[in-house]
TORKOL-4160 file (C-alpha; in steps of 0.2 Angstrom, whole numbers, padded with zeros to 4 digits, m for minus):
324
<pt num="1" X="m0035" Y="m0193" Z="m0150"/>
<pt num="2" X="m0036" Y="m0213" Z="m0141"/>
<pt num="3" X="m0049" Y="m0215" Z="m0126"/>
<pt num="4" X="m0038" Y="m0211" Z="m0114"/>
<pt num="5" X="m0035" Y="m0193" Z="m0123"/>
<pt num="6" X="m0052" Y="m0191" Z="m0121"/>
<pt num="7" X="m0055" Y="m0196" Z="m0105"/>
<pt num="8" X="m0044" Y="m0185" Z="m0098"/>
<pt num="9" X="m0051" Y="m0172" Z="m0109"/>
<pt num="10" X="m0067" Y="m0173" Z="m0102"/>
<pt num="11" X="m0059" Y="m0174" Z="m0084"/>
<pt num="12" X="m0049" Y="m0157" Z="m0090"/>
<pt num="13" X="m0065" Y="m0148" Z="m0094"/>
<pt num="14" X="m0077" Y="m0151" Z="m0082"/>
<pt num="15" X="m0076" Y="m0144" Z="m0062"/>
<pt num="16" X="m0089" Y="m0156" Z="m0059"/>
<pt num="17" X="m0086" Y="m0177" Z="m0056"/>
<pt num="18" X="m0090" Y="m0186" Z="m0073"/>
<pt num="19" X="m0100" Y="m0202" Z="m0071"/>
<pt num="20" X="m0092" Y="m0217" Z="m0077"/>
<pt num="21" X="m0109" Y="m0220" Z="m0087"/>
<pt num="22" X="m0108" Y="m0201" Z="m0097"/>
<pt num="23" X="m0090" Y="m0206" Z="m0101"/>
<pt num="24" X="m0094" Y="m0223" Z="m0108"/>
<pt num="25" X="m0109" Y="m0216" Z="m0118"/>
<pt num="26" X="m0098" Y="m0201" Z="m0124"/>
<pt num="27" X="m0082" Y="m0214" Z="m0133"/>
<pt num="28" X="m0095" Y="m0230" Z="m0135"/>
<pt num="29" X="m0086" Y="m0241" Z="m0125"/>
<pt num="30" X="m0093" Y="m0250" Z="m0108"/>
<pt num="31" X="m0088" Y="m0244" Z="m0092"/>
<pt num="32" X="m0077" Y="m0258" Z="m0087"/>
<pt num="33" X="m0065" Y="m0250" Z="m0103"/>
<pt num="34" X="m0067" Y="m0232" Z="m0095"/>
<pt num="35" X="m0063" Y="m0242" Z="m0077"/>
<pt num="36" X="m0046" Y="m0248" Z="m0086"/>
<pt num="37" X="m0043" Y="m0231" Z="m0095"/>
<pt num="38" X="m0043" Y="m0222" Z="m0077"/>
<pt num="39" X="m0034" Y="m0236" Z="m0068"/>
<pt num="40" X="m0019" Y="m0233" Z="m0083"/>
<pt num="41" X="m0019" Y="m0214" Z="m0081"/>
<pt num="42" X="m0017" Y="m0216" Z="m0062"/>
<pt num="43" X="m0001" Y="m0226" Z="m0065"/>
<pt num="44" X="0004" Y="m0212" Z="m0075"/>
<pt num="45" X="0001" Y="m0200" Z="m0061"/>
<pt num="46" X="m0013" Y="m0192" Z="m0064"/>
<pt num="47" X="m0025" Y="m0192" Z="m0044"/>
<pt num="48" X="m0043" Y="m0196" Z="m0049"/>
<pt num="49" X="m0054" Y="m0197" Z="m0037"/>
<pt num="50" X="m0069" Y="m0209" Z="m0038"/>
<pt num="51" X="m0085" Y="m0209" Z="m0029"/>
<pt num="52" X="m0099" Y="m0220" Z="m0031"/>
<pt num="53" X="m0115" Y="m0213" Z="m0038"/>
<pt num="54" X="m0104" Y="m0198" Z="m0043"/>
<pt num="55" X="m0090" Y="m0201" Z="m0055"/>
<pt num="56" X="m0073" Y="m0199" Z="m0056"/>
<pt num="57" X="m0066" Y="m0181" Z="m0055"/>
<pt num="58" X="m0046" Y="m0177" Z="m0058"/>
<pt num="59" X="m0038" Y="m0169" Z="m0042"/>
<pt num="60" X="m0019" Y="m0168" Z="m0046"/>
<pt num="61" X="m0011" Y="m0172" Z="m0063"/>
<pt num="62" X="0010" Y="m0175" Z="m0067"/>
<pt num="63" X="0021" Y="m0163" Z="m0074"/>
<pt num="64" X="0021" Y="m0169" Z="m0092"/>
<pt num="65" X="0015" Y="m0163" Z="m0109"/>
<pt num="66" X="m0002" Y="m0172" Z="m0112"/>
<pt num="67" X="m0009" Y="m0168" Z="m0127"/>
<pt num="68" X="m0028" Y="m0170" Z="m0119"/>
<pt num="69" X="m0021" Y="m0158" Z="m0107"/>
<pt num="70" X="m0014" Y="m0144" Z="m0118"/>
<pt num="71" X="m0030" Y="m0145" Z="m0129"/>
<pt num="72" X="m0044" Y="m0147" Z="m0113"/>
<pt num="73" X="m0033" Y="m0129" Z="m0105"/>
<pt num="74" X="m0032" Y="m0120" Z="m0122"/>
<pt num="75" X="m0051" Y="m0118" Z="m0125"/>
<pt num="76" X="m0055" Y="m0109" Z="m0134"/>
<pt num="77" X="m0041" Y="m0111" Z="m0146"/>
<pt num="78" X="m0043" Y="m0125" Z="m0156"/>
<pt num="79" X="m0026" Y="m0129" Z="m0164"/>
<pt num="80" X="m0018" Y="m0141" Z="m0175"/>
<pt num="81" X="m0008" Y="m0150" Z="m0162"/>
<pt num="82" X="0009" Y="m0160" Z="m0166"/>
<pt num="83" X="0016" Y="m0166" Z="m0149"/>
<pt num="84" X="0032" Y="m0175" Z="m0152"/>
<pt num="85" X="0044" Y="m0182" Z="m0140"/>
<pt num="86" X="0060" Y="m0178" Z="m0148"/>
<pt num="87" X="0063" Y="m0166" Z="m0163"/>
<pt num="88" X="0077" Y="m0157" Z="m0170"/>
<pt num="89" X="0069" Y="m0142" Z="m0169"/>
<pt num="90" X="0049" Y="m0136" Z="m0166"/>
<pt num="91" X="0051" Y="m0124" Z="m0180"/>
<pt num="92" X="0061" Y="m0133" Z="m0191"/>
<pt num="93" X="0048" Y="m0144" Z="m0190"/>
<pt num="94" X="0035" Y="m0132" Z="m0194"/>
<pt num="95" X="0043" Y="m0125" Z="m0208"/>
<pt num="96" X="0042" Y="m0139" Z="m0217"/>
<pt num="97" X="0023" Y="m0140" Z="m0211"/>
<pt num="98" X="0020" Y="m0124" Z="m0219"/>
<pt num="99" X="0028" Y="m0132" Z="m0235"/>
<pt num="100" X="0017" Y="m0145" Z="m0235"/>
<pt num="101" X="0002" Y="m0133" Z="m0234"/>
<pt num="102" X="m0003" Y="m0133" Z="m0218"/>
<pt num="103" X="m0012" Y="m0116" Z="m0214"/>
<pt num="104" X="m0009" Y="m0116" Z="m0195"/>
<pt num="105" X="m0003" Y="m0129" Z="m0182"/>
<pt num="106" X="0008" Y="m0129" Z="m0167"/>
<pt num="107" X="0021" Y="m0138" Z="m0164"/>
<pt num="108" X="0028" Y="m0144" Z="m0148"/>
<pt num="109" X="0040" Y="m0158" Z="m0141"/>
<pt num="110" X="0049" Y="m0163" Z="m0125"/>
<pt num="111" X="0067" Y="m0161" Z="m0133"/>
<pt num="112" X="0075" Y="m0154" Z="m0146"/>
<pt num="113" X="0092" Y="m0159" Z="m0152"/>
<pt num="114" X="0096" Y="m0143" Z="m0162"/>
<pt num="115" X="0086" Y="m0131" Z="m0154"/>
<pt num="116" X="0089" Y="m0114" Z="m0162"/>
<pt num="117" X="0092" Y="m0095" Z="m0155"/>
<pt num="118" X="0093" Y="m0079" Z="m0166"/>
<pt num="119" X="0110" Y="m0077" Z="m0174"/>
<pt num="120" X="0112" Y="m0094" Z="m0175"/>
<pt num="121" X="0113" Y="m0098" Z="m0159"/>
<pt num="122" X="0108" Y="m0115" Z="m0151"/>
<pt num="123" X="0097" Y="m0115" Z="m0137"/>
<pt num="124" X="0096" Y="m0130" Z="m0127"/>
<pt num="125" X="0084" Y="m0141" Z="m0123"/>
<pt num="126" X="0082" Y="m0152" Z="m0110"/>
<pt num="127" X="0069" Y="m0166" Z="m0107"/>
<pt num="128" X="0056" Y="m0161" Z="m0093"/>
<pt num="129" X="0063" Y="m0147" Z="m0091"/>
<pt num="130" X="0057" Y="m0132" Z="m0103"/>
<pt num="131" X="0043" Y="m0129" Z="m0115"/>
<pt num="132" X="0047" Y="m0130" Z="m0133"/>
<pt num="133" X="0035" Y="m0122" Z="m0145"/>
<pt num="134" X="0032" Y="m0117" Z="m0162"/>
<pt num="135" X="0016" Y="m0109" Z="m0168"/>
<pt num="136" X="0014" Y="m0108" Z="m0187"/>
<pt num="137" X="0002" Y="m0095" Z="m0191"/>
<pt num="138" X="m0002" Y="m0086" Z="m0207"/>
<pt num="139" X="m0004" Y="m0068" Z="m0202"/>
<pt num="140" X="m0006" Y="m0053" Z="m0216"/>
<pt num="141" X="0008" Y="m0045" Z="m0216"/>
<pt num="142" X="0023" Y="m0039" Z="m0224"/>
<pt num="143" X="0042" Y="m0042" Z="m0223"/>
<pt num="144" X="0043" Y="m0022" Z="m0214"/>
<pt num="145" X="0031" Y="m0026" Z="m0200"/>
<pt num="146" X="0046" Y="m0040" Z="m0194"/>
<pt num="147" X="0050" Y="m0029" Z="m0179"/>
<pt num="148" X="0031" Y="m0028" Z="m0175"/>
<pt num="149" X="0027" Y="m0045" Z="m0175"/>
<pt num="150" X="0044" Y="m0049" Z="m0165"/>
<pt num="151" X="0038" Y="m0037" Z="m0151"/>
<pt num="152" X="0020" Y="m0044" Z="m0151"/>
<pt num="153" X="0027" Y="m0062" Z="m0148"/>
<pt num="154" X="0037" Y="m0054" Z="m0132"/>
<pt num="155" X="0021" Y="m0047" Z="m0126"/>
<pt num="156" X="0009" Y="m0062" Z="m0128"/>
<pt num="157" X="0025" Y="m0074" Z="m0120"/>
<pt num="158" X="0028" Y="m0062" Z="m0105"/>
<pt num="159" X="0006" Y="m0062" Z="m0104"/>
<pt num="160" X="0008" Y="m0082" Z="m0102"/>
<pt num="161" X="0022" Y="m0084" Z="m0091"/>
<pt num="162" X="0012" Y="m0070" Z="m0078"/>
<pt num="163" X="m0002" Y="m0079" Z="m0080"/>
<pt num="164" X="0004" Y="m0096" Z="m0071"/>
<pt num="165" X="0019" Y="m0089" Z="m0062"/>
<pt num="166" X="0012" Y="m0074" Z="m0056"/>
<pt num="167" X="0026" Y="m0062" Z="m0060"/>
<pt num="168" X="0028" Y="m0052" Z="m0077"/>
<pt num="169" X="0045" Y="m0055" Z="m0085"/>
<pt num="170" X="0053" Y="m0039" Z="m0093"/>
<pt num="171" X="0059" Y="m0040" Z="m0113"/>
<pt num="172" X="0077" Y="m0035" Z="m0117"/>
<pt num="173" X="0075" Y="m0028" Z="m0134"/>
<pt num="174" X="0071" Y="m0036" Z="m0148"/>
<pt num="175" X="0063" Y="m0050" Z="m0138"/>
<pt num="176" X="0070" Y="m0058" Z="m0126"/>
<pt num="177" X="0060" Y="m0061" Z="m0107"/>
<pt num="178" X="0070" Y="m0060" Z="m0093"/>
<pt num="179" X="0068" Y="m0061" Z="m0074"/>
<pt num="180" X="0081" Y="m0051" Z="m0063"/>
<pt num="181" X="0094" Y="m0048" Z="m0078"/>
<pt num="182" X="0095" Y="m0065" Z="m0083"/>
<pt num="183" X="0087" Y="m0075" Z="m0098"/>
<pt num="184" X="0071" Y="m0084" Z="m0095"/>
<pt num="185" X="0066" Y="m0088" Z="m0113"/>
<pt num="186" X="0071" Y="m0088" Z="m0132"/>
<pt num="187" X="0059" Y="m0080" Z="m0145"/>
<pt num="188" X="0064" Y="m0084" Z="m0163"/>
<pt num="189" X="0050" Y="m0078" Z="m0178"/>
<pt num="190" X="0055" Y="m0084" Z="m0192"/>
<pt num="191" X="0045" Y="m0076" Z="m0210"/>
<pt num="192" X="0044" Y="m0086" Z="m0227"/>
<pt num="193" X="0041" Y="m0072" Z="m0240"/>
<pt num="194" X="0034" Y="m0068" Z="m0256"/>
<pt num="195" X="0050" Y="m0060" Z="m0265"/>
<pt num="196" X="0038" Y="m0046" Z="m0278"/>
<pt num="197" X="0027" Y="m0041" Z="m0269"/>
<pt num="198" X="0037" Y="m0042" Z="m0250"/>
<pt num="199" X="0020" Y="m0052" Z="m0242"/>
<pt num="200" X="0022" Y="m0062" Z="m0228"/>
<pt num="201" X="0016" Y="m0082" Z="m0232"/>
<pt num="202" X="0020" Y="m0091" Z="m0218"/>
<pt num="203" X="0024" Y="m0083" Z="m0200"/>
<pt num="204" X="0033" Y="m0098" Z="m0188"/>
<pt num="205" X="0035" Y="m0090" Z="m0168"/>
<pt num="206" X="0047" Y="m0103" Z="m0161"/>
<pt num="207" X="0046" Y="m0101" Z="m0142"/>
<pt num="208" X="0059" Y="m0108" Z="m0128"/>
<pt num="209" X="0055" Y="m0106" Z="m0112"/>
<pt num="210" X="0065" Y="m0112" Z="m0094"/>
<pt num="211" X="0054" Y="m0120" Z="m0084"/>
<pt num="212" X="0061" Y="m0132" Z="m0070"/>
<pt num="213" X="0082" Y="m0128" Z="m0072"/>
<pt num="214" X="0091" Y="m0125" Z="m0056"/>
<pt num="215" X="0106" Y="m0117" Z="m0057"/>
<pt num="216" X="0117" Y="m0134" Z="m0058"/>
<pt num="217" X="0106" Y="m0137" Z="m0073"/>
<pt num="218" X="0113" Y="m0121" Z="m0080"/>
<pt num="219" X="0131" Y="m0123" Z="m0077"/>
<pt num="220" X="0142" Y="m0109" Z="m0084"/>
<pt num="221" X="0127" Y="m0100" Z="m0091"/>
<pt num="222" X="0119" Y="m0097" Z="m0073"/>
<pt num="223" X="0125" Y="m0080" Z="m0071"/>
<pt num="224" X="0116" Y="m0074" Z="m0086"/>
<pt num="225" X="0101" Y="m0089" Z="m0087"/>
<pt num="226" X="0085" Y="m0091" Z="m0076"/>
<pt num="227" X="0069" Y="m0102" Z="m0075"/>
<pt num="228" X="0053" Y="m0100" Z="m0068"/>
<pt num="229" X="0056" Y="m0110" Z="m0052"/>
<pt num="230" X="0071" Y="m0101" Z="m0048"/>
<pt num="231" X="0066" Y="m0084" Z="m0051"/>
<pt num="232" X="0049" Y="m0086" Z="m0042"/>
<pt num="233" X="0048" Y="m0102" Z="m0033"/>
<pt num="234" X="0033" Y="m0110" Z="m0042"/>
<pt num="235" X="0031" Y="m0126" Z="m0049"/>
<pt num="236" X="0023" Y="m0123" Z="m0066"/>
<pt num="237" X="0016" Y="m0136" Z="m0075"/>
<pt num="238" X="0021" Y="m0139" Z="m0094"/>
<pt num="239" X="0005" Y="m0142" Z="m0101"/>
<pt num="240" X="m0002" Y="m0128" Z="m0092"/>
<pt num="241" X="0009" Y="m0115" Z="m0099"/>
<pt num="242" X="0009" Y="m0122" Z="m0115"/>
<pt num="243" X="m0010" Y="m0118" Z="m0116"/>
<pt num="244" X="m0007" Y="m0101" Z="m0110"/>
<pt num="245" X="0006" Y="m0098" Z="m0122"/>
<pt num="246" X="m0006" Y="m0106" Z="m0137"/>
<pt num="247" X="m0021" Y="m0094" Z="m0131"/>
<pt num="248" X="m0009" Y="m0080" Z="m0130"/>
<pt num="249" X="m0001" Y="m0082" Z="m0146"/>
<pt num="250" X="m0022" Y="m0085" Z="m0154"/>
<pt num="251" X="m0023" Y="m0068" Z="m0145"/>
<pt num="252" X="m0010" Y="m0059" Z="m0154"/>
<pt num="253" X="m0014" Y="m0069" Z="m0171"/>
<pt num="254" X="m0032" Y="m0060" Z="m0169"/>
<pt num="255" X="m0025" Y="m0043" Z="m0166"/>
<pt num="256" X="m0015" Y="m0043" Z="m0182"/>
<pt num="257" X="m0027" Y="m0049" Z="m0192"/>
<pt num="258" X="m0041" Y="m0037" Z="m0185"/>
<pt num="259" X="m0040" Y="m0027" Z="m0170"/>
<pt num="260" X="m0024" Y="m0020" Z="m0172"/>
<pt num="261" X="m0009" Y="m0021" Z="m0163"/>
<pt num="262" X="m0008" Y="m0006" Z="m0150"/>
<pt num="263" X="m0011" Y="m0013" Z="m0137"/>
<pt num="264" X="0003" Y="m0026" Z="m0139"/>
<pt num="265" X="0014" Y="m0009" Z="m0141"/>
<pt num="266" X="0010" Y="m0002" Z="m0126"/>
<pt num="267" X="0013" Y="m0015" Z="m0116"/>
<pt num="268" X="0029" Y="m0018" Z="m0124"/>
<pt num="269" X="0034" Y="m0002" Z="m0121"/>
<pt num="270" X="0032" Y="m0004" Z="m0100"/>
<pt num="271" X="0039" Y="m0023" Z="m0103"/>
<pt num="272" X="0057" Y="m0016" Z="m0112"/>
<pt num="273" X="0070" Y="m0012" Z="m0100"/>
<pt num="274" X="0082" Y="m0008" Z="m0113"/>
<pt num="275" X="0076" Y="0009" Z="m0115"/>
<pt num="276" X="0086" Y="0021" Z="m0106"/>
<pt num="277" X="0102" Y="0012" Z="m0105"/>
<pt num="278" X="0117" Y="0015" Z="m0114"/>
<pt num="279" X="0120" Y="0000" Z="m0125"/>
<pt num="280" X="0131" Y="m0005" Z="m0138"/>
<pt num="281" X="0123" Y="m0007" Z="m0156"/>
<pt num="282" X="0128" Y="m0023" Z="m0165"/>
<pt num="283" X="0125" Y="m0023" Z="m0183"/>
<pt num="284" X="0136" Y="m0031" Z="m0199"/>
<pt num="285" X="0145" Y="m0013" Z="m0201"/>
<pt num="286" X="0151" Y="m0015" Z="m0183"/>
<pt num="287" X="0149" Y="m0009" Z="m0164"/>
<pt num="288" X="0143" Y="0006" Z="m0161"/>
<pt num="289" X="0140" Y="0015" Z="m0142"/>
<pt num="290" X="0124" Y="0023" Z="m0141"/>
<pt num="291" X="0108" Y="0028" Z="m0129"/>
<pt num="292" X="0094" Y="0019" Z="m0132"/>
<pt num="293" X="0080" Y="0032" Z="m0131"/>
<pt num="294" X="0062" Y="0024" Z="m0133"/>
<pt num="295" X="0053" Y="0009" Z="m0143"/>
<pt num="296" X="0042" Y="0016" Z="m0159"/>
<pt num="297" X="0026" Y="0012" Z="m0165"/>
<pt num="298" X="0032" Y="0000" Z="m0176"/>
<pt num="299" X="0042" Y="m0008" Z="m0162"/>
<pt num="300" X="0059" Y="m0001" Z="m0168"/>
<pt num="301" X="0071" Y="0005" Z="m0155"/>
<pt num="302" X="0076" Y="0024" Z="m0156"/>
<pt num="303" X="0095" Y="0027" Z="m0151"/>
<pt num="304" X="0107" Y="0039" Z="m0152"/>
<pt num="305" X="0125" Y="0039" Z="m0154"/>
<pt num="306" X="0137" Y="0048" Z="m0147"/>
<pt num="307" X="0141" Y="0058" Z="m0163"/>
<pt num="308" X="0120" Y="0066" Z="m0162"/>
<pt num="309" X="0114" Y="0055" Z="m0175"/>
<pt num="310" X="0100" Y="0044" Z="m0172"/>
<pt num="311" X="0093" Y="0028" Z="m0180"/>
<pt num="312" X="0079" Y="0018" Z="m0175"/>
<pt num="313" X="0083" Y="m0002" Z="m0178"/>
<pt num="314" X="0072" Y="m0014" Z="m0182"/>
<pt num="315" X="0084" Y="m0028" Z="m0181"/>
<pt num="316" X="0104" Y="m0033" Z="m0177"/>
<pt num="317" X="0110" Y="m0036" Z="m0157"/>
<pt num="318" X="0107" Y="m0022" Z="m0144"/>
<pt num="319" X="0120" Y="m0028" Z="m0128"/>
<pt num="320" X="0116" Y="m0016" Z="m0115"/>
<pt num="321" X="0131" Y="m0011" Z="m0105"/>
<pt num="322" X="0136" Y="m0010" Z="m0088"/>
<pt num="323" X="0134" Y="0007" Z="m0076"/>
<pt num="324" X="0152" Y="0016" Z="m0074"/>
């Protein structure tokens, strides 16, 4: 992290104006470089007020992804941070972290240029417009709890997005947030597995949320897409949520390592909306009409079709289907 990084950290952190003295002390440098530092971050937006014998304190700051920022607002997560301005795709990406043997980090950018869905879907990605993260965690776990970990990535998005828009979204099964009906975010978990003995090595939870997109921005997907401005009129900041979204994902990587998930089931259980609506199962063998009936404990959806029998699903496409 450069001067100006740092700075801005310490701007990020503290409620209280930092003296120009304190800052210089804190890097080494004299205050004429901290002077220059400020004058630059003012150019790129950031309001800092100055007051003599008090320090410099930040009022206002852009819309853009700061790396001082993400880190200052995601105390006290600590992550491993790689904040790239274009990429192919966050996870992607952290795939081949993981292969390098990096234990954890996240990865974020400003846009990716094969952003993926589930089912090989693409999920675009435009510049300044969404939040584009991939957290690469290393949970213990096993291929089964898939379902579990998928649900617990819903909750801990859905518990980010409240947090700095004020509204809870609700989760389509497996794991999709919606405001209204519509799409607000992507959720992909992806697992790299230990074929004997079915353990879980690497866990990568690539997360796309819409941010700023109006409906032009949309197009022909505006029936069935949303953002956070256009579903609740607020101005979210990027950084901001990106630190929610890092705190809530450390929350969630704490419950499966230790305090167990029931909480996170719970709450997916009041979040699903899929739950009694009739839907039609899509799955490799075919289409099936069926009720969905209620989420499990281990996140599986319970339906019945119309012939009596039931299944509970832990994976495949659930597309609910219109009232007659």
């Amino acid at each position: 992290m450069g001067k100006r990084e740092q700075i801005l950290e310490a701007l990020w952190r503290s409620e209280a104006p930092v003296s120009g003295e304190r800052l210089a002390a804190a890097l080494g440098v004299s205050r004429a470089a901290v002077w220059k530092e400020i004058a630059a971050l003012r150019e790129e937006g950031y309001e800092i007020e100055s007051r003599t014998n008090r320090g410099y304190r930040l009022c206002a700051a852009p819309d853009v992804l700061s790396e001082a920022e993400i880190l200052a607002l995601s105390a006290p997560a600590a992550p491993r941070l790689y904040l790239l301005p274009e990429v192919d795709s966050t996870s992607t990406y952290a795939k081949r972290l993981a292969l390098e043997g990096v234990r954890e980090a996240v990865v974020i950018a400003e846009r990716q240029t094969g952003g993926r869905g589930r089912l090989g879907r693409s999920f675009a990605s435009p510049a300044g417009k969404g939040l584009y993260l991939s957290a690469l965690i290393r949970p213990p776990l096993e291929t089964a709890d898939c379902a579990l970990v998928t649900a617990c990535a819903g909750v801990a998005v859905c518990d980010a997005v409240e947090e700095l828009a004020g509204r809870r979204p609700s989760i389509k099964w497996t794991n999709d947030p919606q405001f209204d009906g519509k799409k607000l975010c992507g959720i992909l978990t992806e697992l790299s597995t230990e074929g004997e003995s079915g353990r879980v090595l690497s866990l990568v939870v690539g997360v796309g949320i819409n941010v700023s997109q109006t409906e032009t921005d949309f197009g022909e997907l505006a029936g069935s897409a949303t953002s956070i401005v256009l579903s609740t009129g607020k101005q979210v900041r990027r950084a901001a949520l990106a630190a929610a979204v890092i705190r809530a994902l450390t929350r969630m990587e704490r419950a499966l390592h230790e305090e167990g998930t029931e909480r996170y089931i719970a709450q997916y259980r009041a979040d699903c909306s899929t739950v009694g609506k009739a839907v039609t199962v899509i799955t490799p063998r075919g289409r099936r009409a069926a009720q969905a009936l209620a989420v499990t404990d281990r996140a599986e959806l319970l339906v019945e079709y119309e012939d009596g029998s039931r299944e509970a699903l832990s994976s495949g496409e659930v597309s609910v289907r219109p009232a007659q």
